[in-house]
N, C-alpha and C positions, 0 to 999 in steps of 0.2 A: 840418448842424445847422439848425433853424428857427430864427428869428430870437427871442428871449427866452427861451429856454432855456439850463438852465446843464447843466454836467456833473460830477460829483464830482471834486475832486483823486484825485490816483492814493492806489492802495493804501485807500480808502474807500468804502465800498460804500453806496446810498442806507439799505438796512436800518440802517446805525448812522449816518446821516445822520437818522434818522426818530427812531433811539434818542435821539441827542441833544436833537433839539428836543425828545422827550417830557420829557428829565431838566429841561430847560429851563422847558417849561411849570408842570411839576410843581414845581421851584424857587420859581417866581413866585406859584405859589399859596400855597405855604408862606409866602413873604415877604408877603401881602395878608393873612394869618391871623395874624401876628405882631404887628401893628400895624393899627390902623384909620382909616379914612379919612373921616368923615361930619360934617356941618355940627353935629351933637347931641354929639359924640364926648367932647369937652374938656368940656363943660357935667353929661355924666350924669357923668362921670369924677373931678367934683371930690374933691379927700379929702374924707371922712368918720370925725370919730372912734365908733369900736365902743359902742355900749353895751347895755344888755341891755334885752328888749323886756319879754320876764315868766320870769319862773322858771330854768329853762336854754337858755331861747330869747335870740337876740344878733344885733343886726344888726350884720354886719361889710363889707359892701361899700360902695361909692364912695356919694357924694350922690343920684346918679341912677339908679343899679340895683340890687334887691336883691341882697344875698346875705344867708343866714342861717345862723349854726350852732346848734346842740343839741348837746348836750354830758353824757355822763355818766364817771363811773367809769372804765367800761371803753372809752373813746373816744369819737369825735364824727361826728356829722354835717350837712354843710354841702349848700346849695341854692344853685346857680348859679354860676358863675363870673364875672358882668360877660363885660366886653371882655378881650379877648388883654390888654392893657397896664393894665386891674386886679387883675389873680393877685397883682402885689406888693404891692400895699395892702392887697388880702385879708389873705394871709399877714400881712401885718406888725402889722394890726388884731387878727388872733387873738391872735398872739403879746401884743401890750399888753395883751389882757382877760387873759393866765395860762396863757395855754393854749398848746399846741406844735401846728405843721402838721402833722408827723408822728405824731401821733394822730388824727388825721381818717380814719375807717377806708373810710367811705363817702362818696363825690358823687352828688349827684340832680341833674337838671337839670327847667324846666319847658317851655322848647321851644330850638329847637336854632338861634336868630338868634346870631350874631356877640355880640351886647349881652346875650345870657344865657349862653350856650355858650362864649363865645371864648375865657376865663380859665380853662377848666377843662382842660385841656390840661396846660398849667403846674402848675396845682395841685395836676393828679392825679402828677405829677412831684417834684414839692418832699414831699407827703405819702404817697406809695403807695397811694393810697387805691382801689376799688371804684371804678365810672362804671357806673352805672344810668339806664337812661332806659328812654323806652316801645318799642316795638319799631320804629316808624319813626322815630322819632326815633335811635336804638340804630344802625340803617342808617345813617344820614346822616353820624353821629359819625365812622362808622367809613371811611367815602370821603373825611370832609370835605369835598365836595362839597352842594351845593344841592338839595336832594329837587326832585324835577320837581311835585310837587303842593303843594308851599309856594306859597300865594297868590303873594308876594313874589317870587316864582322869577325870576333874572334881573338882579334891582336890590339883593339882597342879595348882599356877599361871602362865601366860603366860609369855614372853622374849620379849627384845625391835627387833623388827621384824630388819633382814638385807637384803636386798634384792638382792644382786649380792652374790650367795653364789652359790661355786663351789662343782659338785657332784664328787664323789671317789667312786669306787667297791669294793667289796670283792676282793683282792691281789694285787690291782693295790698299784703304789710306787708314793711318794710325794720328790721332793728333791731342796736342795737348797744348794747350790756349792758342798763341798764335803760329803752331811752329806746325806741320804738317812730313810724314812719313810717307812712302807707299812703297807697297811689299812685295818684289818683283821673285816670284819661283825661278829658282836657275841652280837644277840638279846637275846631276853627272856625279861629283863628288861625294856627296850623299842626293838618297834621291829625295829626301826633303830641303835641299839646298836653296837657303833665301836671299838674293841681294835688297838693300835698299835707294831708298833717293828721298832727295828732297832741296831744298832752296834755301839758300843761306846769302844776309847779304849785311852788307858794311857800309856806311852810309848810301851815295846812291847806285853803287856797285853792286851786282847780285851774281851769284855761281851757283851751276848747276851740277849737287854731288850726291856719288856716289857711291857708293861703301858695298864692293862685290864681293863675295864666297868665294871660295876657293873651286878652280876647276880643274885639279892638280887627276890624274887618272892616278892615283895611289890604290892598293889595295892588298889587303891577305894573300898569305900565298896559295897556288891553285882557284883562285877568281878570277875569271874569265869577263870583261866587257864587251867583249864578242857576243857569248854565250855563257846568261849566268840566270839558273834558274829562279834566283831571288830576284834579283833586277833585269828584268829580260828587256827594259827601255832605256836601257845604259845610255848607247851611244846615241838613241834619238833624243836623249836628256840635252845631254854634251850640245849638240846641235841648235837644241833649241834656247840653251843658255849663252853660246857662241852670239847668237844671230842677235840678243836681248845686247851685250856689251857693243858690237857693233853698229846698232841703232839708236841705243840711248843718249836724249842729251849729257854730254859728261865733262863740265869743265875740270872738278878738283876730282881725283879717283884714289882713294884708301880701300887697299886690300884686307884681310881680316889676318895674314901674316904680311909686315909692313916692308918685307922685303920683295914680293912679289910685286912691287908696283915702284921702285926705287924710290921708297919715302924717302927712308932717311938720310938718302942721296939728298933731295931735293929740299928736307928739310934745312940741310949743311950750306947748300949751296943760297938757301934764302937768308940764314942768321948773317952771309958773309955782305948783304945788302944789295944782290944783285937781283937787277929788274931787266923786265915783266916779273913779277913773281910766276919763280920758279914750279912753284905747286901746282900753278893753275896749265893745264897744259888737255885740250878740248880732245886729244887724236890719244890719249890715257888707254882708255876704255878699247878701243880699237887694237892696239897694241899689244893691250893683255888678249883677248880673244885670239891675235894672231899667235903667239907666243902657245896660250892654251891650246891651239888645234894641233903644232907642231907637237906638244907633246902627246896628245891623244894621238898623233898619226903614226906615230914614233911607235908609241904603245901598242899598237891594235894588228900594224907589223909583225911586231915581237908574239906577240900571239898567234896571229896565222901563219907564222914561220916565212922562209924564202919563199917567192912564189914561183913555180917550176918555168924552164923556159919549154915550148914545144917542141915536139922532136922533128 
């Protein structure tokens, strides 16, 4: 026998010596999906009490991450799940506004990080509900594993895997009794990156909202959006998610972290009684895209270094 080598106990053959560590490995990933780990984690995670944004629209997730439900008659539908370890404040926030988990027929997600994805697992558990995403994102779910083209790939942990999860296109519509979804693709951030919409209204007042992904250029270090062989459609993503918030009707705009869109400015500024309501603000949506390009232009700089002047 060479010197560092080991041999199997008797009656164990390395095949189920290989088996084990797989169950092993696979264990440990479960366990990293259950719980999270991250400097931001306690902070987005605060309680949040539930209240309703406009009509049958309700934010019900933690301080720091949306989630949102809609809600009709014939069932509801909720957007994101937070973190692995916000599913129960979800859940419990519904429950306070009147309403049961187990009418939740449908889950959407808007991209598939730990801090939007990781609670939905759970929830899709507690309520029976659907799991629609976009089709990469759909994949990802279903490995809970790290898509290889997620900018982040590498520095982000994985999601407790769900296996029956329903794929949606770019414009196709999700609905449950009277209440109607449609699933707008708007990558960059991840490239299965989803916003939504839909119509929400209050007696004979109606808003038209929006609930956008994040188009934050974040990513691993040595990732290139320039030039990245996993996502070689980075920045025509960007572009084409840019040009989607610019055009869309958009009176009410909830970002998927609530500070990107100054909610809880406007949240503050509406309990103090001050009209028009604050929330509703139509030039939202335009504002986030202008803000996002600044940062993608900022980014894409930084990567192609100074540009020489002639000699």
């Amino acid at each position: 026998m060479e010197q560092g080598t080991t041999r199997a106990p008797a009656g164990i053959t390395w095949k189920l010596v290989l088996r084990m560590l797989l169950i092993s490995t696979v264990a440990a990933f479960a366990q990293t999906a259950s719980t999270s780990s991250c400097t931001q984690c306690l902070m987005w995670n605060q309680p949040q009490p539930p209240f309703r944004i406009f009509g049958n629209t309700y934010y019900v997730g933690p301080r720091g991450l949306s989630s949102v439900l809609i809600t009709s008659e014939a069932g509801h539908i909720l957007i994101d799940g937070a973190l692995p370890e916000s599913a129960k404040q979800i859940a419990a926030n519904i429950k306070s506004l009147g309403f049961r988990v187990e009418d939740v027929k449908v889950i959407l997600n808007s991209h598939v990080h730990f801090d939007h994805a990781g609670g939905i697992s759970e929830l899709r558990r507690l309520s029976g509900a659907r799991v629609l995403a976009s089709v990469w994102s759909a994949a990802v779910m279903r490995s809970g594993t790290v898509g290889r083209g997620d900018p982040q790939f590498g520095t982000v942990p994985p999601i407790a895997a769900i296996q029956d999860v329903h794929e949606i296109r770019d414009g196709e519509s999700v609905t449950v009794g009277s209440i109607a979804l449609t699933a707008h693709l708007t990558p960059g951030h991840t490239p299965g990156g989803t916003s939504w919409t839909w119509r929400s209204c209050e007696d004979n007042v109606c808003h038209d909202i929006v609930y956008a992904d994040s188009l934050t250029p974040v990513s691993a270090p040595g990732f290139k959006f320039t030039n990245s062989r996993n996502d070689p459609h980075a920045l025509k993503d960007f572009e084409k998610s840019f040009a989607f918030l610019e055009s869309v009707p958009c009176d009410v705009l909830i970002t998927v972290h609530p500070e990107f869109s100054g909610f809880w400015e406007r949240v503050d500024v509406r309990q103090r009684g001050v009209a028009p309501d604050p929330m509703v603000n139509p030039s939202a949506c335009r504002d986030l895209a202008h803000r996002a390009r600044e940062q993608l232009r900022r980014r894409v700089e930084e990567e192609r270094g100074p540009s020489r002047k002639p000699n």
